[in-house]
Phi, psi and omega in degrees: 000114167312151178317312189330284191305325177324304209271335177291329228234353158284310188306295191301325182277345183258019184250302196295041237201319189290184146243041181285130187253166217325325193293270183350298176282337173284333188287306163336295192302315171309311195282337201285334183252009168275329162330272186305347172280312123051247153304287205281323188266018148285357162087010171311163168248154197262337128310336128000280183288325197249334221099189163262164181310338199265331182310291203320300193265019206254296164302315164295335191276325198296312198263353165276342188317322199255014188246101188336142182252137137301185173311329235235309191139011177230172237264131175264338179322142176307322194262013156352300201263053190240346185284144147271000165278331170254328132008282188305358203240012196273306189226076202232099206257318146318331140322079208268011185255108170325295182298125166252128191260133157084004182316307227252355209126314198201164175085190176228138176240166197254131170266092182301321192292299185304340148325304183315280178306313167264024158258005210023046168264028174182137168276145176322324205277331253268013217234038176292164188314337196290333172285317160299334183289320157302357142342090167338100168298310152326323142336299185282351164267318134328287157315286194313295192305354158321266183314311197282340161323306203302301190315294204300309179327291177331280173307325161313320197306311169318282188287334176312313188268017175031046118339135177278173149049001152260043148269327168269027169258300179321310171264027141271315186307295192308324185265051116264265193023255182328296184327301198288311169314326195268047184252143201216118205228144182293020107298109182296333180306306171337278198293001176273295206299335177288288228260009134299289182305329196256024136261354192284325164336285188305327179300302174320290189311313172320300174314332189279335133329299171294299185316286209303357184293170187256009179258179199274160172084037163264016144268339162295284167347293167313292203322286180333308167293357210235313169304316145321303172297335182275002175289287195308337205267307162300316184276353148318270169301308193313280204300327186274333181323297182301315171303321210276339188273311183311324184299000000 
């Protein structure tokens, strides 16, 4: 048995012990080894790092314990989108369901790659490693400059307008927003889908900015920027995926 398996086959055995049910602990158990795999091709020791197996998994079961599930195994928890398992469901082209439940906690978010597909700019399959290494880096740079466009906007908007009551939607948009836009994960799908959610975000504050100016139709306005931004949210992760196929 590999290190990997030890420690996954602990996790597992120290969850069921929880009351957490079977979807749940497979669901866990998937992200604990994508971790840990991870980990191993940084060439790390995993004891080193984690402990013993038992120690370890002792510990996971201790901090999953408390974490809300959908039907399915995935995570309903507010903080959903700091996970790459849910992240992933962001662009998920292997998919064929638009609607995704539960990214944020609560609600629904858009699976662009299924979007992708049954619009036929990209096949379920098109996306191998080899294609992803071809991502149009101008592309991935453009996606980053997204948000932070939104963000500055946003703010310029505030002091022109002495706007009221838009500093924590602003300095909430900015502190997810931006972080999550620079993040840099050895998936490019990861890391398009971190600079989706921080533009939609960066799109919120904006919007929330235009409503508060004092001239009229500046909730009409907002709505039109905030549809924009979920657009933009999309085309972020869509448009460099679909180049990357192109090249």
């Amino acid at each position: 048995m590999s290190p990997i398996d030890t420690y996954t086959a602990a996790i597992e055995r120290a969850l069921a012990t929880t009351r957490l049910g079977r979807a749940r602990i497979n669901a866990i158990v998937g992200e604990q080894r994508d971790l840990l795999e991870e980990l191993a091709s940084d060439g790390a020791s995993l004891s080193d790092e984690l402990g013993t197996p038992r120690d370890y998994a002792a510990s996971v079961a201790r901090e999953y314990e408390g974490v809300g599930y959908d039907d399915h195994g995935r995570r309903t928890t507010p903080f959903g989108a700091l996970f790459a398992s849910s992240r992933r469901r962001i662009f998920d082209p292997e998919d064929e369901k638009i609607l995704q439940p539960h990214l944020m906690g609560l609600g629904w978010s858009i699976n662009w790659g299924a979007v992708a597909v049954k619009a036929g700019w990209l096949r379920p399959d098109d996306l191998d490693a080899t294609t992803l290494a071809n991502t149009p880096a101008a592309a991935r740079v453009a996606a980053w400059l997204t948000p932070v466009a939104l963000t500055a906007g946003a703010v310029t908007v505030a002091r022109r307008a002495g706007a009221s009551g838009v500093g924590p939607a602003l300095a909430l948009a900015a502190s997810m927003a931006l972080p999550i836009a620079s993040l840099k994960h050895r998936d490019v799908r990861d890391e398009l889908a971190g600079i989706s959610l921080a533009t939609l975000l960066s799109a919120a504050g904006l919007a929330r900015a235009v409503s508060e100016t004092p001239r009229a139709g500046g909730r009409l306005q907002a709505a039109a920027v905030f549809a924009a931004g979920f657009a933009l949210s999309g085309a972020v992760v869509v448009v460099p995926l679909v180049a990357a196929t192109r090249g």
